[in-house]
VMD Tcl script that draws the C-alpha trace (Angstrom):
set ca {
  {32.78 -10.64 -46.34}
  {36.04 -8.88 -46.76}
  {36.96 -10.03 -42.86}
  {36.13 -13.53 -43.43}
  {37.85 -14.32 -46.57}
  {40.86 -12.74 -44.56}
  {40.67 -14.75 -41.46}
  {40.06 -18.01 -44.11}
  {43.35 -17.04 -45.95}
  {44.93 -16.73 -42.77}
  {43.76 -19.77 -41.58}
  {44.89 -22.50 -44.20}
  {48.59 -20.58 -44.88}
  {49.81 -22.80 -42.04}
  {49.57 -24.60 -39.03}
  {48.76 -22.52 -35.47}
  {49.52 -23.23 -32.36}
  {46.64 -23.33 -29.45}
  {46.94 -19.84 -27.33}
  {46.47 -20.09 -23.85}
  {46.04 -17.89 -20.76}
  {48.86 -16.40 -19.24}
  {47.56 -15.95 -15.45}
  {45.30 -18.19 -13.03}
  {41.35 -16.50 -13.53}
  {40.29 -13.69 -11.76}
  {37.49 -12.43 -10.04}
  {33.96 -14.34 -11.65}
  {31.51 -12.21 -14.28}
  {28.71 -12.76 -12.45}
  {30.72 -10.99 -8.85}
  {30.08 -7.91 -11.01}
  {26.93 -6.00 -11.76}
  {25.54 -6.15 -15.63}
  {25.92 -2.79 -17.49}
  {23.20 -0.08 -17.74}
  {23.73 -0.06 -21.63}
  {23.00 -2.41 -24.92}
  {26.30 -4.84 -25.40}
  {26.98 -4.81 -29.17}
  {27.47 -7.88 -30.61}
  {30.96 -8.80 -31.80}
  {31.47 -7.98 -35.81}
  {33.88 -6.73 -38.68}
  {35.60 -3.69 -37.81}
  {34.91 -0.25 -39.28}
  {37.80 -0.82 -41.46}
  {37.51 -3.26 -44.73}
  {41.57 -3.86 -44.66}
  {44.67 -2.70 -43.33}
  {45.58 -0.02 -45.97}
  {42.54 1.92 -45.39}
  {43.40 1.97 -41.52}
  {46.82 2.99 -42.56}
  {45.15 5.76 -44.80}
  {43.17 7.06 -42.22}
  {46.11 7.26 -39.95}
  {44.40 5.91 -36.47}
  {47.27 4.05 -35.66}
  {50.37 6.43 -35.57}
  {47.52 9.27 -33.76}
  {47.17 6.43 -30.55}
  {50.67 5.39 -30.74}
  {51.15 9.30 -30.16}
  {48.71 9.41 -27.72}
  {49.56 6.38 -26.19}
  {53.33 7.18 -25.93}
  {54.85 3.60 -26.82}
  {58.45 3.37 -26.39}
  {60.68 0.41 -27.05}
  {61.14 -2.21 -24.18}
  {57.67 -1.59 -23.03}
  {54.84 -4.89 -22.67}
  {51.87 -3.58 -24.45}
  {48.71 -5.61 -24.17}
  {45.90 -5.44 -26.73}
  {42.73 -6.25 -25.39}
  {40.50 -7.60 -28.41}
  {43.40 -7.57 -30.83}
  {40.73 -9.48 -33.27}
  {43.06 -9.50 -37.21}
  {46.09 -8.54 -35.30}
  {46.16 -5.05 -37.34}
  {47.50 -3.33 -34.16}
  {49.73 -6.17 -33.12}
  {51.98 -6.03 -35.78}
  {52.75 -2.11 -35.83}
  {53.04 -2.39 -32.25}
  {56.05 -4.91 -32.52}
  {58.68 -2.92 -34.17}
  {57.52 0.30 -31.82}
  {58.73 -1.51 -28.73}
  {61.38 -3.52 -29.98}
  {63.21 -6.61 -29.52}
  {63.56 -5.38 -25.64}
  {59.75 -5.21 -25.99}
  {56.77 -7.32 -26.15}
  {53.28 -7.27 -27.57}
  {50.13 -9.43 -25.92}
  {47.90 -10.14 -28.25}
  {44.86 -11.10 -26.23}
  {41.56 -12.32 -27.57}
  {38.68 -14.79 -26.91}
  {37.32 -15.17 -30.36}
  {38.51 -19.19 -31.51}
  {38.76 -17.95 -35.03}
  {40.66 -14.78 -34.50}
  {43.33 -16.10 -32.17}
  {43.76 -19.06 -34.90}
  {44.41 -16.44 -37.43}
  {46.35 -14.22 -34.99}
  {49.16 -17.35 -34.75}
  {50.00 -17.17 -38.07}
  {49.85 -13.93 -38.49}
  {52.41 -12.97 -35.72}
  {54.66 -16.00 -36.82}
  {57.71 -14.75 -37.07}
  {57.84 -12.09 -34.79}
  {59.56 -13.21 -31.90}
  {58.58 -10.46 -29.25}
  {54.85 -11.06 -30.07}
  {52.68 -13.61 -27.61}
  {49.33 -14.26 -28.59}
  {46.84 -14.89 -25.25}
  {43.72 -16.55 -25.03}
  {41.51 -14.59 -22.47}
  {37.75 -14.29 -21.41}
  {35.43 -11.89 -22.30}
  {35.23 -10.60 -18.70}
  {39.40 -11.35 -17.30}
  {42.30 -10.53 -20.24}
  {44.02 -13.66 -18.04}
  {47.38 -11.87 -17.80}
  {50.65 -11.61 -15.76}
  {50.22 -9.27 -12.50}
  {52.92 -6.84 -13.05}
  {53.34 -7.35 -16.27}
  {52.01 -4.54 -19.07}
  {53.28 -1.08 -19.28}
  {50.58 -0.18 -21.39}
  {47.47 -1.96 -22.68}
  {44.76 -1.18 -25.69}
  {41.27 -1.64 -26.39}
  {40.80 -0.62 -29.80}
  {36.18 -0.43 -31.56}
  {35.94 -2.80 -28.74}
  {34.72 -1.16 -25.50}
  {31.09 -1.27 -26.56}
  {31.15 -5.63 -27.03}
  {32.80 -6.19 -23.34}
  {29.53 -8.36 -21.78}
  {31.07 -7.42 -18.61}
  {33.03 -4.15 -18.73}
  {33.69 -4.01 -14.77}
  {35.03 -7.50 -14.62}
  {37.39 -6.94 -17.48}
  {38.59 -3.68 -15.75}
  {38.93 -4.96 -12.42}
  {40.89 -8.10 -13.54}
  {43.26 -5.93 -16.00}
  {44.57 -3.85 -13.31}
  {46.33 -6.11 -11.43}
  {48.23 -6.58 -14.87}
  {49.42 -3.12 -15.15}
  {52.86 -1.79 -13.77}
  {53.01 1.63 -11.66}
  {52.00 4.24 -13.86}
  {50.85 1.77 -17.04}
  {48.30 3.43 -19.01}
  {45.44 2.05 -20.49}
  {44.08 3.82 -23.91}
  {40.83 2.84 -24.99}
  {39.59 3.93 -28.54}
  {35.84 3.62 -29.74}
  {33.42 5.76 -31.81}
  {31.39 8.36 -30.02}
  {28.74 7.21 -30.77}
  {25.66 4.89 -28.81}
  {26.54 0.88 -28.11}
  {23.67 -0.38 -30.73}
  {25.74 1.55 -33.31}
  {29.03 0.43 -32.20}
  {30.25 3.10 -30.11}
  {30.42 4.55 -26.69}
  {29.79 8.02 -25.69}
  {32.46 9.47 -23.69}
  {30.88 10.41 -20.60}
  {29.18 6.76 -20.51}
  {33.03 5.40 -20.56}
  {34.34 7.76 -18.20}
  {31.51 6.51 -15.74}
  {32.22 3.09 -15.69}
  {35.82 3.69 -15.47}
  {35.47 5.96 -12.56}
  {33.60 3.12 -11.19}
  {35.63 0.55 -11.56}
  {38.88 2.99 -10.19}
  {40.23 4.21 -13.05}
  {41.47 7.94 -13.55}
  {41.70 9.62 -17.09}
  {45.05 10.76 -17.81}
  {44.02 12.17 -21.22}
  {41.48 11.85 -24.41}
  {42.47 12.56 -27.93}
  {39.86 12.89 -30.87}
  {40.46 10.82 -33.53}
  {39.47 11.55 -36.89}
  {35.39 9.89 -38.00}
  {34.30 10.79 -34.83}
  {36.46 8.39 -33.23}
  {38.61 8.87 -29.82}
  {41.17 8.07 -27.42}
  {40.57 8.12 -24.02}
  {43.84 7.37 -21.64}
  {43.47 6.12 -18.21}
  {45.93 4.65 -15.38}
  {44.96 1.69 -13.38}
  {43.88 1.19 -9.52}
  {46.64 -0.44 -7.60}
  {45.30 -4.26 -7.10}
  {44.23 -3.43 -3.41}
  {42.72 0.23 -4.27}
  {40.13 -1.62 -7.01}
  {36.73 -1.12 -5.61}
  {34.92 -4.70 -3.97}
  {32.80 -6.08 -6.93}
  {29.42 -6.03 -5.09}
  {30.03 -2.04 -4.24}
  {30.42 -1.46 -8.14}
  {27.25 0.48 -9.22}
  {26.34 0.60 -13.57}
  {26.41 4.02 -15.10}
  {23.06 4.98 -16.81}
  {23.23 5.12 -20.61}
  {21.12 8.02 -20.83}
  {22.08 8.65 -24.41}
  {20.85 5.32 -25.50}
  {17.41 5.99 -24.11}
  {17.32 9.29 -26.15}
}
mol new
graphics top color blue
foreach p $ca { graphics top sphere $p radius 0.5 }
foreach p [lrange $ca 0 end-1] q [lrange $ca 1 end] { graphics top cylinder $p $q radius 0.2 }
display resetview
């Protein structure tokens, strides 16, 4: 309830402008093979509002982790109320910028106004299987208690990487924890990484059981073919 009185308030302060895809579409969901797991559906967030994420102190531990510096493009993948967004812009600067890419209708209205203001901020509307972004373009890109709602994880990773410089890294934080409950274990993620030609860089535990696991990208002609993509089995979701 807390959410949607939120994204209401945030909706009627003002006038918002209609995001739209930066970057022609990508590879098709249904190239890709369905997951071996549940798909969560798409709800709140663990946290009821933004001082109890700042209490908590998940933010500053991935920006850490992460290693944000000013100038960088930093993408977030899901950035739902923007919570992320906004901490991110004054870490990379006015040399910087921050994607804020979703494909909820709601949440990239309230997104608008929320970033209004903040000139190095671009929100992007994407789909649930291709982030629609700039080839070249992102040093390093987020997925923040999202992982576990992608319909079609391989698509979305195989039409991010062509987005992501040399060396961009790509830090995706969830609960360790089974899909139904709104997590992902870490060997389940790791998997479908792997399969989708991603290498882990690095994985940071977070505090509730959360984490962050870092990866780096395939280069665009190193991603495996779609059709050789094979799912991971969710073996812990069975248990």
């Amino acid at each position: 309830m807390i959410r949607i009185l939120a994204l209401l308030a945030l909706l009627v302060a003002g006038p918002a402008r209609a995001a739209e895809p930066l970057a022609p579409p990508g590879a098709p969901a249904d190239a890709f093979p369905k997951p071996d797991r549940p798909v969560a559906e798409i709800v709140a967030p663990r946290w009821s509002s933004d001082s109890a994420r700042d209490k908590a102190g998940e933010f500053a531990a991935v920006a850490r982790g992460m290693g944000f510096k000013p100038g960088e493009t930093v993408a977030d993948i899901g950035a739902g109320s923007g919570y992320y967004v906004v901490r991110l812009s004054p870490l990379v600067g006015p040399g910087g910028r921050v994607l804020a890419e979703d494909v909820t209708p709601d949440y990239l209205a309230a997104l608008e106004t929320r970033v209004k203001g903040l000139a190095n901020v671009t929100v992007v509307r994407g789909e649930p299987h291709d982030p629609r972004l700039p080839p070249n373009s992102v040093d390093a890109a987020i997925l923040v208690h999202m992982y576990h709602e992608i319909t079609q994880p391989f698509g979305l990773l195989h039409n991010l990487a062509p987005a992501m410089r040399p060396g961009g890294r790509v830090g995706i934080v969830d609960a360790d924890d089974i899909p139904s409950r709104h997590g992902t274990p870490p060997a389940l993620l790791r998997c479908e990484l792997a399969a989708a030609g991603y290498r882990e860089t690095g994985f940071h535990p977070l505090k509730d059981g959360a984490y962050l696991a870092v990866f780096t990208a395939p280069a665009p002609d190193q991603r495996p073919a779609p059709g050789t993509i094979r799912p991971c089995r969710d073996g812990a979701s069975r248990r």
